[in-house]
LUMVEX-77978 format. One record per residue (C-alpha): residue in three letters; x, y, z. Coordinates in steps of 0.05 Angstrom, whole numbers, plus 5000, padded with zeros to 4 digits. Each point is the difference from the previous one (the first is absolute). Layout:
% residues N
ALAXYZ
...
***
This chain:
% residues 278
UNK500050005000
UNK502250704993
UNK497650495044
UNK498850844991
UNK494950225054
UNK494549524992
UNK498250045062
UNK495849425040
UNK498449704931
UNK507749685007
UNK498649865064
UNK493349544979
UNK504449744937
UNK505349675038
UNK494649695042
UNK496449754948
UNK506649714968
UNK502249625073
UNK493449644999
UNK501349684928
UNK500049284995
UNK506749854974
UNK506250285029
UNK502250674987
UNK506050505016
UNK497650714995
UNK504950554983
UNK498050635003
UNK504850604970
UNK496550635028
UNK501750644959
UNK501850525057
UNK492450035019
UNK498650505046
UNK492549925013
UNK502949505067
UNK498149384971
UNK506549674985
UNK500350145082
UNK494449625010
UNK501649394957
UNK507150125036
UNK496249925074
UNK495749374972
UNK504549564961
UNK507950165028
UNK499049325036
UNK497749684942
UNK503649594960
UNK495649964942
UNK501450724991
UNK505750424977
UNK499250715003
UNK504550574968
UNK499950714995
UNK503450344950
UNK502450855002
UNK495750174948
UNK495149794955
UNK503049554945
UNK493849944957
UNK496549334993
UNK504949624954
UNK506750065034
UNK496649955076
UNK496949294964
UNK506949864972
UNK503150055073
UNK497149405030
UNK498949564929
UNK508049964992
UNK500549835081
UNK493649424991
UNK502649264998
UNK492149714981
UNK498249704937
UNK493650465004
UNK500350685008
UNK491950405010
UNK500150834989
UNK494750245040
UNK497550705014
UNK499750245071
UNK492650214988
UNK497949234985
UNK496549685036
UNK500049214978
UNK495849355029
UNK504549515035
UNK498449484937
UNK502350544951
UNK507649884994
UNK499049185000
UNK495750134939
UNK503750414951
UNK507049615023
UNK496149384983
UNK498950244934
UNK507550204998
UNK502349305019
UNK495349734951
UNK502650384936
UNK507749995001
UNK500050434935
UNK496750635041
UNK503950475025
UNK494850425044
UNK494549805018
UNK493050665026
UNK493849885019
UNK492950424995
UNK501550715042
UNK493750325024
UNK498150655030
UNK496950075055
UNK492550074967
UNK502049304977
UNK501150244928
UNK506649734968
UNK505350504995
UNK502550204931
UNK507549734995
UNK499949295023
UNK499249724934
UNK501950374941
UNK503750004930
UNK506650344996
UNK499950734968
UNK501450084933
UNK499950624949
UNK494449634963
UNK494850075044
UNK502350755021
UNK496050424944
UNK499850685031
UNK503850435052
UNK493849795062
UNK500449264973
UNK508149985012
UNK498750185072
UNK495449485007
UNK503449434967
UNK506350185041
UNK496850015059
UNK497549294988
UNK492450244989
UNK498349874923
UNK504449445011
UNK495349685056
UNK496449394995
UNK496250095062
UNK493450034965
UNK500049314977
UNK497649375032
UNK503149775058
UNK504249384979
UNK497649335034
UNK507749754981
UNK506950375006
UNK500750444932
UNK506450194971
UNK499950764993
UNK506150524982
UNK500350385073
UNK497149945070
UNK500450615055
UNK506250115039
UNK495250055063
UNK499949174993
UNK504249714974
UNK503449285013
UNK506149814968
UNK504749334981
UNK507150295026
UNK503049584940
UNK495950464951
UNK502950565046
UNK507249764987
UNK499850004933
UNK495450634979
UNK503550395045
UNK497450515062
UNK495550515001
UNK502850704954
UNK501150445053
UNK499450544946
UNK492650085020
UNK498550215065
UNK492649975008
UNK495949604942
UNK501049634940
UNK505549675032
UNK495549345002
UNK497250084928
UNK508250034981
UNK501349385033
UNK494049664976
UNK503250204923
UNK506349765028
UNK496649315013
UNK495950014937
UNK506050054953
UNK504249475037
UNK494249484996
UNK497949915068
UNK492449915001
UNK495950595048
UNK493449665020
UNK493750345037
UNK496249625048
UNK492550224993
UNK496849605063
UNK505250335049
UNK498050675030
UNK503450505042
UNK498150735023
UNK504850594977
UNK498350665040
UNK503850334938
UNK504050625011
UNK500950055081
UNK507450134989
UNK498750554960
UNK495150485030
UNK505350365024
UNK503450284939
UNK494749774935
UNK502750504954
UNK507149765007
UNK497049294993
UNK497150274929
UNK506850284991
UNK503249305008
UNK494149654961
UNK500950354939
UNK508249985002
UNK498849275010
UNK496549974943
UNK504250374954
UNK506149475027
UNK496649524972
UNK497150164930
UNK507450294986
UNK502849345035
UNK495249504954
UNK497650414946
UNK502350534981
UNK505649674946
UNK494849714965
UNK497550804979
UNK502550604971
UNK502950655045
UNK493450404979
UNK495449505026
UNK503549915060
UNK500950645014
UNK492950104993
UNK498549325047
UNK504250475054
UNK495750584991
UNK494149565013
UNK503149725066
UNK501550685031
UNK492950384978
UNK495749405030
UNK504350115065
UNK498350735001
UNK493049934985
UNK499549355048
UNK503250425057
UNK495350564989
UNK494549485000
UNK501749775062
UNK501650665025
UNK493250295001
UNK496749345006
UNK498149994923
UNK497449324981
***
């Protein structure tokens, strides 16, 4: 887990994780938070040794605070999961079942779900592509992983091989790990998990969604404090990786107008969101 202020929503997530029925080591790499709750998880768990804690100066941005404990982690099975997560205690046997199952997967999500109970756009989704970008509002979306999202279809009674999962859960064969590589620490907040998920993609290792599996992401708790910066690090993240994946396969004037597109739907996205605009 990495932490940045999410307050007693951690707190609940590491609980929920303990009471899983198969054996788990939680590491939790805790961003300089300074709403007291890496305190708090220090006070519960120091005495526990199912749980590491670490608190690093500053806040290294989601990739490179993952990165810290995946190099350290001697388990065949590694799960990403978002401090604001709250899982059943049959959730990880599941999807690791699935994992074991299919030796040619890589990663392995299942169905994320608000708290209304809808499914949250994300967990299952294509990879973005120029293609289906056809206007400047349309890049923003695809980048973001919205055009790209299959969460509107039927909910899969069998595990379905899709292009990406969400960051938020995400379990993972270490050997895939090994041989794709870590996180890029180039992005700091987003995208980060769509990259690796192109990572895995090109080198063959199957990414499968588990439909029948559900967990409950209170999305966006770690960044209440700051959301235009978290805009700010969206829409970089998503220039990182059109010019990382796709941009070679254009010309300079249609990139250059793909860039354009990034930074106006972060300005009008911020002023959205500023005054509440919908």
């Amino acid at each position: 887990m990495v932490n940045f202020n999410a307050g007693d929503k951690i707190l609940e997530a590491v609980k929920l994780a303990l009471e899983s029925t198969v054996s788990v080591q939680i590491y939790i790499s805790d961003n300089a938070s300074c709403d007291g709750s890496y305190e708090k998880l220090v006070d519960l768990y120091q005495q526990n040794n199912q749980v590491t804690l670490i608190q690093h100066s500053q806040n290294l941005g989601f990739a490179k605070a993952n990165n810290y404990f995946i190099k350290q982690v001697k388990a065949d099975y590694i799960l990403l999961l978002n401090p604001d997560c709250f899982i059943k205690p049959n959730t990880i046997e599941q999807v690791l079942s699935v994992l074991k199952q299919n030796p040619q997967a890589g990663m392995v999500g299942c169905r994320i779900l608000n708290p209304d109970g809808s499914e949250q756009r994300g967990c299952r989704r294509t990879l973005p592509s120029l293609k289906t970008a056809t206007n400047q509002t349309g890049l923003g979306r695809v980048l973001a992983g919205k055009t790209t999202d299959l969460s509107q279809q039927n909910i899969p009674l069998k595990p379905l091989q899709v292009e990406a999962i969400s960051g938020a859960f995400m379990l993972l064969r270490k050997q895939a790990i090994e041989q794709v590589g870590l996180m890029d620490e180039g992005y700091f907040l987003h995208c980060e998990d769509l990259d690796w998920c192109r990572r895995f993609y090109n080198q063959n290792w199957l990414i499968l969604f588990v439909g029948q599996t559900e967990i409950i992401h209170y999305q966006g708790t770690c960044s209440q404090s700051n959301p235009i910066k978290v805009n700010w690090h969206k829409h970089q993240g998503m220039r990182r990786y059109y010019k990382k994946f796709i941009a070679q396969d254009h010309c300079y004037f249609v990139n250059q107008l793909v860039y354009f597109g990034i930074y106006m739907r972060f300005l009008s996205s911020s002023i959205m969101s500023k005054f509440n605009v919908k």
